[in-house]
C-alpha positions in Angstrom: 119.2 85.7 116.0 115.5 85.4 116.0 113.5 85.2 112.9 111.7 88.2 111.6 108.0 88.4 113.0 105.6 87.8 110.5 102.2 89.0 110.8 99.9 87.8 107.5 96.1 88.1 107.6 94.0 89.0 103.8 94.4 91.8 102.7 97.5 93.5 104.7 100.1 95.5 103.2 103.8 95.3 102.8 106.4 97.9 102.7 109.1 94.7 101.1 113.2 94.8 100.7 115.3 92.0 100.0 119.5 92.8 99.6 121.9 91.0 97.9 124.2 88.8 99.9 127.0 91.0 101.6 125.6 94.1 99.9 126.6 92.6 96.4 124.5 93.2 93.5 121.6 91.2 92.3 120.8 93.1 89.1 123.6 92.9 87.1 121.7 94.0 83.4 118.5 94.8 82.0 117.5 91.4 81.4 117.9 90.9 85.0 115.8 93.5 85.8 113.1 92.5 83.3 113.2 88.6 84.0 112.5 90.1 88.0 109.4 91.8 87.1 108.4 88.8 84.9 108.3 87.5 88.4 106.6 90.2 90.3 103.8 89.7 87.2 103.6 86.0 88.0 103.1 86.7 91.3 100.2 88.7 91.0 98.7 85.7 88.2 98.9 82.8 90.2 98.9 84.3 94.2 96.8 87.3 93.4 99.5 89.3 95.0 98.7 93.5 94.2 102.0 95.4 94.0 101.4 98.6 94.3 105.0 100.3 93.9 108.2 98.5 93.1 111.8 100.0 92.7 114.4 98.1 91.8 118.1 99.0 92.9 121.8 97.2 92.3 121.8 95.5 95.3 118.5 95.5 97.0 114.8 96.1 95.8 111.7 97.8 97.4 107.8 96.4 96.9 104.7 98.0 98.3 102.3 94.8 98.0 99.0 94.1 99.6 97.8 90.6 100.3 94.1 89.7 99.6 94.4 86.0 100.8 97.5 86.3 103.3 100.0 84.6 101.6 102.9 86.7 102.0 105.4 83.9 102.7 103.8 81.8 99.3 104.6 85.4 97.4 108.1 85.7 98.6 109.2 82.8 98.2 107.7 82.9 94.6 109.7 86.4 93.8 112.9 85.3 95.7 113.3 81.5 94.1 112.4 82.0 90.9 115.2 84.8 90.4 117.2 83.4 92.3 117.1 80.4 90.3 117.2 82.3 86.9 120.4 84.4 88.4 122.4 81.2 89.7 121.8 79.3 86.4 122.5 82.4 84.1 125.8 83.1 86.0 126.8 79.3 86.6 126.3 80.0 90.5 125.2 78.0 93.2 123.6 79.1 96.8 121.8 82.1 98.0 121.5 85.3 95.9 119.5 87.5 98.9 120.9 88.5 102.5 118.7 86.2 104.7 115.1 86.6 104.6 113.3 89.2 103.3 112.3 92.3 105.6 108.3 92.7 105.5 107.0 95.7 107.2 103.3 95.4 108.1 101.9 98.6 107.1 98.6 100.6 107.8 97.8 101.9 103.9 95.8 104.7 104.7 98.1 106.5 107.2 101.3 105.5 104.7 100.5 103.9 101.5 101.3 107.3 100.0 104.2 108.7 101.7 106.2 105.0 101.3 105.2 104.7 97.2 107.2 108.5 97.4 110.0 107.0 99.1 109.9 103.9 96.9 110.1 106.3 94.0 112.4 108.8 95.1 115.2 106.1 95.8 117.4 106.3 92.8 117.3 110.1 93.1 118.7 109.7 97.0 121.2 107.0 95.8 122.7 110.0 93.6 122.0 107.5 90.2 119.0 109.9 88.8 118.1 113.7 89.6 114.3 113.4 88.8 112.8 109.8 89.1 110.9 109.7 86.2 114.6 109.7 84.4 115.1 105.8 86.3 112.8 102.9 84.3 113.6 100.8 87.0 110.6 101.8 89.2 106.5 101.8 88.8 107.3 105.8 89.1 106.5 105.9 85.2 103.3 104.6 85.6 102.2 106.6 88.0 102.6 109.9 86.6 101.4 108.4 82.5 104.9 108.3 80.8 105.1 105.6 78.5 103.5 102.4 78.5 101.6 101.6 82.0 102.7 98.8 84.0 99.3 96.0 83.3 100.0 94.4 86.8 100.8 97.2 88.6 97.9 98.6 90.9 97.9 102.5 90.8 94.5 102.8 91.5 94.3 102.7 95.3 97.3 105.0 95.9 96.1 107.4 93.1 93.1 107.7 94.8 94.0 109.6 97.3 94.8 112.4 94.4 91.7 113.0 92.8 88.6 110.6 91.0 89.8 111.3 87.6 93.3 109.5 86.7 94.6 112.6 84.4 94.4 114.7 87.3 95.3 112.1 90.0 98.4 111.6 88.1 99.1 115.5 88.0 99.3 115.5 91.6 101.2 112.2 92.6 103.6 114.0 90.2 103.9 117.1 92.3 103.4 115.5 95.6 106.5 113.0 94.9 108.7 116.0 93.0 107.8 118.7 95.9 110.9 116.3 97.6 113.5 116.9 94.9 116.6 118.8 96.4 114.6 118.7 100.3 115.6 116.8 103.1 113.7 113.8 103.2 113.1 111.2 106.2 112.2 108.0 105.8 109.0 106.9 106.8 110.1 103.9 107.5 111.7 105.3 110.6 108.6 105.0 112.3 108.4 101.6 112.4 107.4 100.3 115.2 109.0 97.4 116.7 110.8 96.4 113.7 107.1 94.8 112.3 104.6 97.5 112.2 104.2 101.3 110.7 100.9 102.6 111.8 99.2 104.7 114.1 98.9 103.8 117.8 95.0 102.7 117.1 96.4 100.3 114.3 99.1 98.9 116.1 97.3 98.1 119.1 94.6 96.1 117.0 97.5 94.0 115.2 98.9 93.1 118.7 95.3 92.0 120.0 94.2 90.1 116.9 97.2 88.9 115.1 99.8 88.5 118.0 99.6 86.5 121.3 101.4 87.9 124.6 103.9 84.9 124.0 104.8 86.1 120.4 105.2 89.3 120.9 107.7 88.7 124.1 109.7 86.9 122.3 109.7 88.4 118.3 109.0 92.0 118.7 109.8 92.9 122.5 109.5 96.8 121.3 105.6 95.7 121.3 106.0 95.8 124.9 106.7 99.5 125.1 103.6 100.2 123.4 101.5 100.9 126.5 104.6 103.4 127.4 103.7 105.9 124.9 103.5 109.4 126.1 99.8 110.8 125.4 99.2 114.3 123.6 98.7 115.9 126.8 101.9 114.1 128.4 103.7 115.3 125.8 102.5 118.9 125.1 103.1 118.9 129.2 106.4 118.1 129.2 107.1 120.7 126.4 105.7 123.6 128.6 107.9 122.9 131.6 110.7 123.1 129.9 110.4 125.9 127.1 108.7 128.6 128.5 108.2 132.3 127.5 108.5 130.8 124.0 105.3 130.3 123.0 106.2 129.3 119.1 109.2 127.5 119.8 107.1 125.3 122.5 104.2 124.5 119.7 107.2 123.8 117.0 108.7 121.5 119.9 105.4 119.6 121.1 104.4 119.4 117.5 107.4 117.4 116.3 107.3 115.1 119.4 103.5 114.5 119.1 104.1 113.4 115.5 107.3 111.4 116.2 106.3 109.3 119.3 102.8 109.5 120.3 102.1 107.1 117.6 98.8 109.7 117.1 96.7 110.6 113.8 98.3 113.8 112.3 94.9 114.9 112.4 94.3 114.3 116.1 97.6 116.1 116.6 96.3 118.6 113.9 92.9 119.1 116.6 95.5 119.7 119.6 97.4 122.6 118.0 94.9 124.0 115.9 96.4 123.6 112.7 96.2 121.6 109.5 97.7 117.8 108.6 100.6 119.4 106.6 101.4 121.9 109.6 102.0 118.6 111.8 104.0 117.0 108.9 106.2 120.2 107.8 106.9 121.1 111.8 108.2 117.6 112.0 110.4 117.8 108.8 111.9 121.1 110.5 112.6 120.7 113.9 115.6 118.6 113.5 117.1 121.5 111.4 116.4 123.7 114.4 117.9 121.4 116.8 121.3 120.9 114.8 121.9 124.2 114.5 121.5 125.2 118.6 123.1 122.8 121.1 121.0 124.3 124.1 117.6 123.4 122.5 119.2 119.8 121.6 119.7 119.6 125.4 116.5 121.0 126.3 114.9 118.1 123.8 116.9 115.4 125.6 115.6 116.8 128.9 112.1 116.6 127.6 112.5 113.2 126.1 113.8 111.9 129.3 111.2 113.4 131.3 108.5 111.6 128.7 110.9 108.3 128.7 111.0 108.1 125.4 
């Protein structure tokens, strides 16, 4: 099996996970769970590491981190020894604690910092264990929204940002913009990863291949890479759409809208531009259509016909 691609440069960001070793448990008490983010504190002290959202689970943890010197591996290995260490010689263990390496997923901040510290947060409330997050104190959730004591090493500042200049109200809306998910149908963002190493637009993902990765590198570690010059335009897409669903004007922009946003690898607001409507429009449309498909087996087949004209 090949290794995991790496791709490390200062200041990238990491959407992190790390599971236990066949799916068994790697926080077994509280003191587990505090001696880990003793760790995640060290890491920040001596490799300048800036976590930005951490949830930990039973069995498997998530970190949104950034890395001002690009030292990911050096940060890892940090977190992942250490505990590992502390677990084997609390429990009178020997060998490895985590399932292989840990999965790093390079991530453009400003298209998804946001969205992933939600589905960091919401985690415990999909794994059935909480039904608001703020009832879970394993998670920077807390923090975020100013119950109890604030996390010192946790960075809220750049995610908050996006919510408003002063932190009271900032906080206000993370709040409502994490707990406007509670009881909905929520996809993972990480499902638009693309291959396996990258969640970004098209723009970003195309720079990362020209700067960070050689042709050789990305043959061989991430051959999805190679599809990224197959990616149906706007105008391919919204094309494609109109051949197939016509006299259905709504149904075709509710269509060409979920595609655009799912596979063009586009800016929701460039996608916004093309159908004359606002971000969330682009965002709810997509959050929708799948709904719409589920419940009508000819549209599902008029999708796959689309799809397959597109290639995609």
């Amino acid at each position: 099996m090949a290794r995991p691609l790496r791709i490390a440069y200062p200041g990238a960001f990491y959407h992190v996970t790390s599971r236990g070793n066949e799916q068994k448990d790697v926080f077994k008490s509280r003191k587990d769970r505090e001696k880990f983010l003793e760790y995640l504190a060290s890491a920040t002290q001596r490799y300048g590491a800036l976590i930005h959202a951490y949830c930990l689970m039973s069995n498997h943890y998530h970190l949104l981190l950034e890395t001002p010197a690009g030292n990911l591996s050096q940060i890892m290995q940090h977190i992942n020894s250490a505990y590992t260490t502390y677990f084997n010689i609390k429990r009178k263990r020997a060998g490895h604690l985590f399932q292989g390496r840990y999965k790093a997923i390079l991530v453009e901040a400003d298209e998804y910092a946001t969205e992933l510290s939600r589905y960091i947060h919401l985690n415990p409330v999909r794994a059935g264990i909480v039904s608001n997050p703020e009832d879970y104190p394993w998670s920077s959730y807390r923090s975020y929204i100013g119950e109890g004591n604030v996390t010192e090493w946790l960075k809220r500042e750049f995610i908050l940002g996006y919510f408003g200049k002063r932190t009271a109200d900032a906080m206000k809306k993370y709040r409502k913009f994490v707990e406007d998910m509670l009881g909905e149908e929520y996809e993972s963002p990480l499902k638009n990863t693309f291959g396996t190493a990258i969640l970004g637009t098209a723009g970003f993902i195309e720079t990362i291949t020209a700067t960070h990765l050689s042709t050789k590198e990305a043959d061989r570690d991430v051959p999805a890479l190679r599809q990224f010059a197959s990616r149906p335009s706007l105008e391919e897409i919204r094309t494609a759409v109109n051949t197939q669903i016509v006299g259905d004007e709504k149904l075709a922009r509710q269509a060409g809208m979920y595609l655009c946003h799912r596979y063009s690898g586009e800016k929701l607001r460039t996608i916004g531009e093309l159908y004359n409507v606002r971000e969330s429009a682009i965002t709810e449309a997509s959050r929708l259509f799948p709904r719409k498909m589920e419940k009508d087996k000819n549209l599902h087949g008029v999708m796959d016909r689309i799809k397959g004209a597109l290639k995609i």
